[in-house]
TORRO-846960 format. One record per atom (N, C-alpha, C): residue number from 1; x, y, z; residue in three letters. Coordinates in Angstrom, 2 decimals, always signed. Layout:
N
 resi    east   north      up resn
  NUM       X       Y       Z  Ala
...
***
This chain:
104
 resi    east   north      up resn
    1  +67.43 +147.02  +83.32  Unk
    1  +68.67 +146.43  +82.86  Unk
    1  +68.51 +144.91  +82.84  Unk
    2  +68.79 +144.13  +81.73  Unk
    2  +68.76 +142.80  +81.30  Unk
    2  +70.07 +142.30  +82.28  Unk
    3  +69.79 +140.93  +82.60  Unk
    3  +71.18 +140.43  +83.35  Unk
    3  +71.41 +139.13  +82.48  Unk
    4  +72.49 +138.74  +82.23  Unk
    4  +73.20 +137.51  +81.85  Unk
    4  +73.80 +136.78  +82.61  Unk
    5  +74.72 +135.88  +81.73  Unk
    5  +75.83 +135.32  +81.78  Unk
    5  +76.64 +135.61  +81.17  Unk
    6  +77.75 +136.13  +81.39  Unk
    6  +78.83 +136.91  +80.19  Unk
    6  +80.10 +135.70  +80.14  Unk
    7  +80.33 +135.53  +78.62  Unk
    7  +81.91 +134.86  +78.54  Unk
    7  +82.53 +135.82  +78.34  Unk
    8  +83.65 +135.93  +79.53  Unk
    8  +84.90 +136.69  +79.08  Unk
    8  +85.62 +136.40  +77.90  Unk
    9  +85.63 +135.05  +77.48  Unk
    9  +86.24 +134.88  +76.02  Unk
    9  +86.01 +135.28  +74.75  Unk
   10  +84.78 +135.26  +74.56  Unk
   10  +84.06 +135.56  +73.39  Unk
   10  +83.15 +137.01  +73.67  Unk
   11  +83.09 +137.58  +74.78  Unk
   11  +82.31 +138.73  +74.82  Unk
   11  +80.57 +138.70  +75.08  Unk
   12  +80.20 +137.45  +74.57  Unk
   12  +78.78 +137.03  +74.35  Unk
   12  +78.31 +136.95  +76.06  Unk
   13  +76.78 +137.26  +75.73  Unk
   13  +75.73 +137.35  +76.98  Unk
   13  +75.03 +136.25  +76.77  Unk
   14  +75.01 +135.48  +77.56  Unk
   14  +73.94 +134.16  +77.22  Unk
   14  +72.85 +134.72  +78.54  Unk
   15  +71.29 +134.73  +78.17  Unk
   15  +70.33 +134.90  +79.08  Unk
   15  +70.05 +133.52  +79.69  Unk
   16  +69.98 +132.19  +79.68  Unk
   16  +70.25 +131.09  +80.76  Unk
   16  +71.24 +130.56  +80.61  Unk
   17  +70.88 +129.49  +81.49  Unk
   17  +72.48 +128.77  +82.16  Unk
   17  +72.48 +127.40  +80.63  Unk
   18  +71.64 +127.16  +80.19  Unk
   18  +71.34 +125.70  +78.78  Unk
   18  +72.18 +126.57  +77.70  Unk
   19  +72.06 +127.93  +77.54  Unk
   19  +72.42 +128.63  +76.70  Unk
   19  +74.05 +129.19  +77.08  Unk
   20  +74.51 +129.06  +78.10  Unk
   20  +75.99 +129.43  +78.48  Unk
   20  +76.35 +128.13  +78.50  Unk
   21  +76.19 +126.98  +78.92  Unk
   21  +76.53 +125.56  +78.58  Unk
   21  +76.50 +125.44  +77.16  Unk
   22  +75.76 +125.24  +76.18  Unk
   22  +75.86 +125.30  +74.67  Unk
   22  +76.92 +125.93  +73.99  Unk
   23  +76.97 +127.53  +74.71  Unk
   23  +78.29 +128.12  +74.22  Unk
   23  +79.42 +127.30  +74.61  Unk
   24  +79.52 +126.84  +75.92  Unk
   24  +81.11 +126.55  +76.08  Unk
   24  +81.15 +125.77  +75.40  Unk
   25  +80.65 +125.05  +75.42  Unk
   25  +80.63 +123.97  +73.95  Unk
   25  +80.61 +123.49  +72.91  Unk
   26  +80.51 +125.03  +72.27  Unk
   26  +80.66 +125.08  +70.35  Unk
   26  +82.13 +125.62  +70.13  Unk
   27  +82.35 +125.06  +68.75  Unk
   27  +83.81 +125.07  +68.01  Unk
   27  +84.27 +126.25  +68.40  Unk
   28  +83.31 +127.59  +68.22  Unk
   28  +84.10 +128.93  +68.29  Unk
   28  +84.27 +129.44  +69.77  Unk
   29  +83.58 +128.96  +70.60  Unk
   29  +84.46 +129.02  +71.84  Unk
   29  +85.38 +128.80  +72.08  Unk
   30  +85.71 +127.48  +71.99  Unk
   30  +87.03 +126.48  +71.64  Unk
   30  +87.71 +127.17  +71.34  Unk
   31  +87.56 +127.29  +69.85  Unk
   31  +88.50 +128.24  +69.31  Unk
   31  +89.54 +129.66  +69.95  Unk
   32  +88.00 +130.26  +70.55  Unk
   32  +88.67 +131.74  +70.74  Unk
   32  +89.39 +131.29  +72.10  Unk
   33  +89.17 +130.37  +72.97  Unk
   33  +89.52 +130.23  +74.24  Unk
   33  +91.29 +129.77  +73.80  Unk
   34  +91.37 +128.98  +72.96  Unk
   34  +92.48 +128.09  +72.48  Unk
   34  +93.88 +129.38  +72.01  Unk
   35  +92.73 +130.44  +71.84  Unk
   35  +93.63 +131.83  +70.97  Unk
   35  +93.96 +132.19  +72.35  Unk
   36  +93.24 +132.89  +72.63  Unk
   36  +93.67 +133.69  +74.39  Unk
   36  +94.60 +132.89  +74.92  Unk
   37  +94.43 +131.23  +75.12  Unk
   37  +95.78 +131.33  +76.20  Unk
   37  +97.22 +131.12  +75.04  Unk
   38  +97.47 +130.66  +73.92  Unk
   38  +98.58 +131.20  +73.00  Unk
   38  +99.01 +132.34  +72.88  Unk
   39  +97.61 +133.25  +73.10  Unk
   39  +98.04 +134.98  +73.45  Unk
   39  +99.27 +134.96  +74.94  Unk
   40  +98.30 +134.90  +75.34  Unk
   40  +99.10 +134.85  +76.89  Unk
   40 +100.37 +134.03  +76.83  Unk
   41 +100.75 +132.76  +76.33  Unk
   41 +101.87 +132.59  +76.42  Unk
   41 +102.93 +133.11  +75.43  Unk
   42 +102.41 +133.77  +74.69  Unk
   42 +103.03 +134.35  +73.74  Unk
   42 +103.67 +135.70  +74.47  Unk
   43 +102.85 +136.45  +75.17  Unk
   43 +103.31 +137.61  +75.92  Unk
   43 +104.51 +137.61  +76.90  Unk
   44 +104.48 +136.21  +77.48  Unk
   44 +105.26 +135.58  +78.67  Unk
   44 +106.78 +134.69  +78.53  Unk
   45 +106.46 +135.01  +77.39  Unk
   45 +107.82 +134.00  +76.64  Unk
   45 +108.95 +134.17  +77.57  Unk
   46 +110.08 +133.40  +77.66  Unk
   46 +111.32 +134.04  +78.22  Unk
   46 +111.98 +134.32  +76.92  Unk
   47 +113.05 +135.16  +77.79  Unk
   47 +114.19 +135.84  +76.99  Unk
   47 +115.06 +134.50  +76.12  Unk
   48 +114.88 +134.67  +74.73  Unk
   48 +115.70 +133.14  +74.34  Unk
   48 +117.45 +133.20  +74.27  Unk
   49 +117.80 +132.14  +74.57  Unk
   49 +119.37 +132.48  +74.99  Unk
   49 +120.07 +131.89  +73.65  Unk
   50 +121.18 +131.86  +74.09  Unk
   50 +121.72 +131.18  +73.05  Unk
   50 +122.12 +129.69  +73.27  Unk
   51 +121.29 +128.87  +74.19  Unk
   51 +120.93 +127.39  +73.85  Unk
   51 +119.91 +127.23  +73.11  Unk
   52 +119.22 +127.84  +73.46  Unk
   52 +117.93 +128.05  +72.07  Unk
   52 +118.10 +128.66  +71.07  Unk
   53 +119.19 +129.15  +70.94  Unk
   53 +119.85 +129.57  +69.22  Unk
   53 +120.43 +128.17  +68.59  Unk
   54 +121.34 +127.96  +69.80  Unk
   54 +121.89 +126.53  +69.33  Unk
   54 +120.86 +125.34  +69.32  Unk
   55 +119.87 +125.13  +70.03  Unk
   55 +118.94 +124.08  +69.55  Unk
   55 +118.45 +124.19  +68.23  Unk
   56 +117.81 +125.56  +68.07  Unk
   56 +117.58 +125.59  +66.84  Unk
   56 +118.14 +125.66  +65.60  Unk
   57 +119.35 +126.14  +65.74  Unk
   57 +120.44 +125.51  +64.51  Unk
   57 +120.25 +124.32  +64.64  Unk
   58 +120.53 +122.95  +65.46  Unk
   58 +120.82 +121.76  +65.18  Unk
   58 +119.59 +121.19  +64.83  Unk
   59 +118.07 +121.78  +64.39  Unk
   59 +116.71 +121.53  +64.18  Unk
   59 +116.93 +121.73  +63.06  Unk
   60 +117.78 +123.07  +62.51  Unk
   60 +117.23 +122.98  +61.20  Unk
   60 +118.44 +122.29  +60.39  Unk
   61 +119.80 +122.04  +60.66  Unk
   61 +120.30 +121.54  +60.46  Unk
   61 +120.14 +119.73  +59.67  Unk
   62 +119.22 +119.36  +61.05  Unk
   62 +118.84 +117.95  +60.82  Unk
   62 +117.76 +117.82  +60.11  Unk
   63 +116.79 +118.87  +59.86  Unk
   63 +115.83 +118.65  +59.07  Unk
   63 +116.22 +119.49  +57.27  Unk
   64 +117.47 +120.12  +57.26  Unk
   64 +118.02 +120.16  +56.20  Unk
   64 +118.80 +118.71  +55.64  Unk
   65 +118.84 +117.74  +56.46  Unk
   65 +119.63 +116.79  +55.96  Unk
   65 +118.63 +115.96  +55.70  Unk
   66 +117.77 +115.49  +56.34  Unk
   66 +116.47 +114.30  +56.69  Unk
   66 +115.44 +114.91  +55.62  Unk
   67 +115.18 +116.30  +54.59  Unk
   67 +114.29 +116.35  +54.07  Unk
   67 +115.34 +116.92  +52.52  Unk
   68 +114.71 +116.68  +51.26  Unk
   68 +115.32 +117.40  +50.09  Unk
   68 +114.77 +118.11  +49.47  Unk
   69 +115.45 +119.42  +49.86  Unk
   69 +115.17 +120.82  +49.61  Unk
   69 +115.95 +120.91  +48.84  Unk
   70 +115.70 +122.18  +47.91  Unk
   70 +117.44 +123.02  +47.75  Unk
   70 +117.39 +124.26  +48.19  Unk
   71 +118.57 +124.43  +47.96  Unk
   71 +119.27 +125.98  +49.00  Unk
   71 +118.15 +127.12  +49.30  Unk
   72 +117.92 +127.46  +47.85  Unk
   72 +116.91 +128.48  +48.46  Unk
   72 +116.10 +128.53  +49.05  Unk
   73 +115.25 +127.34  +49.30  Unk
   73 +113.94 +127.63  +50.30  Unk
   73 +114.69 +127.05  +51.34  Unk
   74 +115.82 +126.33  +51.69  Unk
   74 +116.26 +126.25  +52.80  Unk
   74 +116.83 +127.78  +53.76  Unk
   75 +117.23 +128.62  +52.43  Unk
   75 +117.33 +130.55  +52.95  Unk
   75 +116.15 +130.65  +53.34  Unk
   76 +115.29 +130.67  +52.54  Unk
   76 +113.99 +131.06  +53.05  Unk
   76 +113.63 +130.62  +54.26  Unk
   77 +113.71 +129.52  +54.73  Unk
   77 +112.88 +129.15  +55.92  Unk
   77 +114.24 +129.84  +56.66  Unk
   78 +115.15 +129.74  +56.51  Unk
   78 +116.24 +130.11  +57.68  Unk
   78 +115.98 +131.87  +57.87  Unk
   79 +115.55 +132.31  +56.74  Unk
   79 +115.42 +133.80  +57.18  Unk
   79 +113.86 +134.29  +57.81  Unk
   80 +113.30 +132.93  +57.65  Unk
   80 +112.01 +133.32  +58.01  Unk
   80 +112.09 +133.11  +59.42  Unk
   81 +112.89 +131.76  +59.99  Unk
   81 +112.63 +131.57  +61.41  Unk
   81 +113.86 +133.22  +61.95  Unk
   82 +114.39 +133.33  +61.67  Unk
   82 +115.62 +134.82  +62.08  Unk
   82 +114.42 +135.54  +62.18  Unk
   83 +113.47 +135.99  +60.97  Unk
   83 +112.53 +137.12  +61.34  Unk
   83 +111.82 +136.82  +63.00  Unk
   84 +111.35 +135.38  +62.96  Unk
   84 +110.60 +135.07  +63.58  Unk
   84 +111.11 +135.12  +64.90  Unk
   85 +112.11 +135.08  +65.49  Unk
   85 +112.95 +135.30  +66.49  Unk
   85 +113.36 +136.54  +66.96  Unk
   86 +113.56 +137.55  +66.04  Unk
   86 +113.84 +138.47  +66.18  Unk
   86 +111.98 +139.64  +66.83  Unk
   87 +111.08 +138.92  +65.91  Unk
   87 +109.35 +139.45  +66.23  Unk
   87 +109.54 +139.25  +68.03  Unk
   88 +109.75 +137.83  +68.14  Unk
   88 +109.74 +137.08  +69.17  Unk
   88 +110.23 +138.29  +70.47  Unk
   89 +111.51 +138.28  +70.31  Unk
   89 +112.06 +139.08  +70.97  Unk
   89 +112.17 +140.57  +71.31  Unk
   90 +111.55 +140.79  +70.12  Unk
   90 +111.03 +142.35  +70.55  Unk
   90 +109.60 +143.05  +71.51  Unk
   91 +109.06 +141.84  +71.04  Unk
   91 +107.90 +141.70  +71.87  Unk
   91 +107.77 +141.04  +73.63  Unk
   92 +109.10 +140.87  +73.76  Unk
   92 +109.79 +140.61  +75.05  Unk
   92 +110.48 +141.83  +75.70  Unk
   93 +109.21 +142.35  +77.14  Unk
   93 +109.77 +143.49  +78.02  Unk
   93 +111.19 +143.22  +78.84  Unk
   94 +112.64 +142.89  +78.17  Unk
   94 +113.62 +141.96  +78.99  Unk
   94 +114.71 +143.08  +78.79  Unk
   95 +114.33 +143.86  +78.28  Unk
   95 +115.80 +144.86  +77.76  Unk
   95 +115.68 +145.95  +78.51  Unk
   96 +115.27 +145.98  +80.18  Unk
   96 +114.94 +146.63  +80.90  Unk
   96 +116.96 +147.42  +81.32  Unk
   97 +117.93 +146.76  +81.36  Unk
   97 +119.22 +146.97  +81.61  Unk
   97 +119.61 +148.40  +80.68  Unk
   98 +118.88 +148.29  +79.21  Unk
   98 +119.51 +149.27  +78.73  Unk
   98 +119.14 +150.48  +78.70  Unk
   99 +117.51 +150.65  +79.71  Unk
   99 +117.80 +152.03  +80.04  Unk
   99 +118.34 +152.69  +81.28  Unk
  100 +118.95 +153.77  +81.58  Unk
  100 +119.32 +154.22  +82.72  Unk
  100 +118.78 +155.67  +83.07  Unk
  101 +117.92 +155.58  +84.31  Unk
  101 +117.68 +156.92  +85.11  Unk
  101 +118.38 +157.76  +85.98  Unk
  102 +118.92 +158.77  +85.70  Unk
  102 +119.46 +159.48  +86.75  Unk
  102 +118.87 +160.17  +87.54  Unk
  103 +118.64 +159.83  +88.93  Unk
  103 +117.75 +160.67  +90.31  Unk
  103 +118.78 +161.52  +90.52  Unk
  104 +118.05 +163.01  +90.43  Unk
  104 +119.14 +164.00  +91.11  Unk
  104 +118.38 +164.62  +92.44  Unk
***
């Protein structure tokens, strides 16, 4: 059996230590390392409330006034961030209240 150096990030076996240094150090490490922890905070999100409904109305609000659009792609982005909130939140384990077990 061959032994390495394994990155948990990228999966790769580097056989010396010049060659696991090189890796941490190229773009696609970077890269994939940069993905994993966006993964992870992506998983961890909190539950968004409705100050963060209301922040984000007054975001897009002000950037409907400060930029010139017209209406429709201003729908568009408004239904795109709704999708995007709604992805958001489903993918959030927080709706633990609405099930109920009965122990008999």
């Amino acid at each position: 059996m061959r032994c390495g150096l394994l990155c948990n990030v990228c999966g790769m076996v580097m056989s010396t230590v010049a060659a696991a240094i090189h890796h941490t150090s190229s773009n696609s490490h970077n890269a994939n390392l940069m993905t994993a922890e966006l993964k992870t905070t992506l998983l961890y999100l909190p539950p968004i409330t409705d100050s963060h409904r209301t922040a984000l109305d007054s975001e897009l609000k002000s950037a409907f006034l400060s930029v010139v659009a017209d209406t429709c792609e201003m729908q568009r982005r408004q239904n795109f961030s709704n999708d995007l909130i709604a992805a958001i939140e489903a993918r959030i384990p927080s709706n633990v209240e609405y099930f109920c077990f009965v122990w008999v």
